[in-house]
N, C-alpha and C positions, 0 to 999 in steps of 0.2 A: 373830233379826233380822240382815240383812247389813249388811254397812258402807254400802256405797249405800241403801241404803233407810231407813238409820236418820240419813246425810247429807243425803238428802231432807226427813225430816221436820224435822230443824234448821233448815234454810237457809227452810221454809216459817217457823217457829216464828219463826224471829227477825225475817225480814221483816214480820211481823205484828206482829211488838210495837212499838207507838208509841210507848214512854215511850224504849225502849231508842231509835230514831228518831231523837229528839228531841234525846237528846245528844249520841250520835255522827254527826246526820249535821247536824239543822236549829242547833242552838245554834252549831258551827263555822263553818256559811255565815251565821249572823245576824254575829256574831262578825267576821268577815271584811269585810264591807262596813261597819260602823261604823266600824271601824281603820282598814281599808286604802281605804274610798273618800273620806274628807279628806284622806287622803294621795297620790293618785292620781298626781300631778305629780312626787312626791317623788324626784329620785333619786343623794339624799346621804341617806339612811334613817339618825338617829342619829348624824350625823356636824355638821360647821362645815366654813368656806373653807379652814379654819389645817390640818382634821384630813378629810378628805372619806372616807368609805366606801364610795364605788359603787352602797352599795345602793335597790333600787330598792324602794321602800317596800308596792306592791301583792303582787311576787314575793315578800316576804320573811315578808310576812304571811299570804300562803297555802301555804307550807311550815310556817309555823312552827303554824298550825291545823288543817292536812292531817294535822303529826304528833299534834296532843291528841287531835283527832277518830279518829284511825286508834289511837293507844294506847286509848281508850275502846274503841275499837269488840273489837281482838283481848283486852282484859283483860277484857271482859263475860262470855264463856265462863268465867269463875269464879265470873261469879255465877251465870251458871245453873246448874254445875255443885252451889254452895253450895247451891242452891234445888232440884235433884234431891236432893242429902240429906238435906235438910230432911225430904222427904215420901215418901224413898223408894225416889224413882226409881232410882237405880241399882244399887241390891239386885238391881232387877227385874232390869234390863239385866242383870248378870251372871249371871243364867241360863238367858240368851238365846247362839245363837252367835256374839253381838259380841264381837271380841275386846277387850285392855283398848288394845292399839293403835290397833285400829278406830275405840274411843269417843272416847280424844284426840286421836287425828287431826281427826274431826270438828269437837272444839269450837276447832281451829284452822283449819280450813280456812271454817268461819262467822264467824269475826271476822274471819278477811283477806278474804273476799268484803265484809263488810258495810265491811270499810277500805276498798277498791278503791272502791266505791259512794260513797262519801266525798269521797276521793281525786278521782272525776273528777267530780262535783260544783264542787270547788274548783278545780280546773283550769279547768271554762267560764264559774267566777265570776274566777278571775283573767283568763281572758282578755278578759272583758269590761270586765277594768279595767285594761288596756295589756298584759300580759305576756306577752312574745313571746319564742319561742327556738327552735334548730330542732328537730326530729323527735329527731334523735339526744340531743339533751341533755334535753328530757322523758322519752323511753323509760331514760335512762339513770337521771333524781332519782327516778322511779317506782320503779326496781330498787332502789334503795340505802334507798329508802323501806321497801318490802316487808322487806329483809333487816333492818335496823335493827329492825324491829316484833319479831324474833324472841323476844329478850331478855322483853320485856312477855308475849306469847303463855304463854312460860313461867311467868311468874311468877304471870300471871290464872290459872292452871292449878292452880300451887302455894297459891295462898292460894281455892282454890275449897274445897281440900280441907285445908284449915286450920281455917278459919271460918265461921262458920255464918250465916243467910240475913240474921240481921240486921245483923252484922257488916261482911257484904263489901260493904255498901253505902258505908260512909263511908269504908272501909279504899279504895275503887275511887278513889271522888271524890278523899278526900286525898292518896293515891298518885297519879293521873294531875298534880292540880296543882301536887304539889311537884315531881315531873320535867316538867311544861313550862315551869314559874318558872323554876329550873336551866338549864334546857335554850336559851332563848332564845326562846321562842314569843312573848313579851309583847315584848320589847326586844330590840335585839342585845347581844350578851355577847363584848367586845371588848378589846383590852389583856394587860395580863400580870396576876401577882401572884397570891396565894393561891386568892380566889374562881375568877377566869377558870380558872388549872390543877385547883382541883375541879370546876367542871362540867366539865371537858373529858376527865375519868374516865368521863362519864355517857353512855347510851345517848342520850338524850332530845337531847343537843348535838349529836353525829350527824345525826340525823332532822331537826334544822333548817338544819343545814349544809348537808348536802342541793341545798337551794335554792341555793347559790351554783354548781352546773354551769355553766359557760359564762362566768363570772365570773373566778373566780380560778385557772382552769387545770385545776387536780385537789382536787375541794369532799373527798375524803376522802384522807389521808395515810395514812400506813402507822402512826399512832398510833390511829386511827379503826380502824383495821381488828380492832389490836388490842384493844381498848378493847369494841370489837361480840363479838368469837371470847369474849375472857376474861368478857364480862356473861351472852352467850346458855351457854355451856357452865355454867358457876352455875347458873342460871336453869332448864337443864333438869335438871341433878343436883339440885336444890332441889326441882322440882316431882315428879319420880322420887321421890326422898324420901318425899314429901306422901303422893304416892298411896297407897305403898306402906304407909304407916302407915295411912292411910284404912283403906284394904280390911280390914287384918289385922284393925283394931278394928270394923270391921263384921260 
């Protein structure tokens, strides 16, 4: 089996799955309009007269669900991953000519499609609830988006080949929630002090921050930057790791 042909069959595989769907694409746009459309007017999002934040309440709420839904979407490849183990499947696969690159290439290149799917979903739902910016500072929170997701891609990878099918179901759920709590998807995460400098270790802060393009200058500093390079290179030495134990014990 090629790589393309065996990318074909995922991309159709997942698009068919309605549960998987449901969470990464419909739960984030139900999600988004209950939050962000009483707040629609909002634009001291979290803040007072004494303390103002700028933020605009619809914008901040569809970065901040663009990132759950998009972490959902590239960490689900572990679970199908878990669920080819389960039954099999990738015994098969390797003795087929897919390579073992070929094969996780693919289950990244199908969660960042099913993100992007997502991703501009929440885009014609925010825009239909004011949020406006030019060409270049959408093209730009979209990039920083994608790249931010890296970190996750790895990790659904690593715990695909961790844990088993019944497993990575609540490991996915608990894991994406506690990095969008963290991260600021619910509230913004503001100020100094302990809490604020741990999240701001976290990929998941990133991916909300995101949203501020066009805002505060430059939405990623050179702390961000590091914070993404030091998560995503773990993340893929972890999931490297995983595999490579997988297979052996296979």
């Amino acid at each position: 089996m090629s790589t393309w042909t065996y990318t074909r069959f995922e991309l159709l595989r997942v698009f068919r799955n309605r549960q998987g769907f449901l969470f990464s694409l419909v739960f984030p746009l139900i999600m988004y309009f209950l939050l962000a459309g009483p707040n629609r007017n909002d634009h001291n999002f979290g803040g007072s007269a004494e303390h103002p934040t700028g933020l605009f309440a619809p914008q901040y709420y569809m970065t901040g669900l663009l990132g759950f839904g998009a972490m959902v979407a590239v960490m689900s490849g572990g679970a199908r991953i878990a669920a080819e183990r389960t039954v099999g499947w990738n015994r098969q696969l390797r003795l087929t000519p897919l390579s073992a690159r070929g094969y996780l290439r693919t289950k990244i290149l199908t969660g960042y499609a099913v993100a992007m799917f997502g991703m501009a979903l929440l885009y014609i739902a925010g825009l239909s609830l004011g949020v406006r910016m030019p060409v270049g500072d959408w093209l730009e929170m979209t990039a920083m988006v994608l790249l931010g997701l890296a970190p996750f891609a790895a990790l659904g990878i690593a715990l695909g080949h961790l844990l088993n099918d019944d497993a990575m179901g609540p490991a996915l759920g608990g894991g994406v929630s506690l990095f969008a709590f963290l991260g600021g998807t619910w509230f913004p995460i503001t100020g100094g002090g302990v809490f604020v400098g741990f999240c701001k270790l976290l990929p998941s802060y990133w991916l909300v921050r995101a949203g501020a393009v066009g805002r505060v200058g430059v939405a990623w500093p050179p702390e961000a930057w590091l914070v993404l390079a030091a998560w995503s290179a773990a993340m893929v030495g972890f999931a490297a790791w995983a595999y490579r134990r997988d297979t052996r014990r296979a």
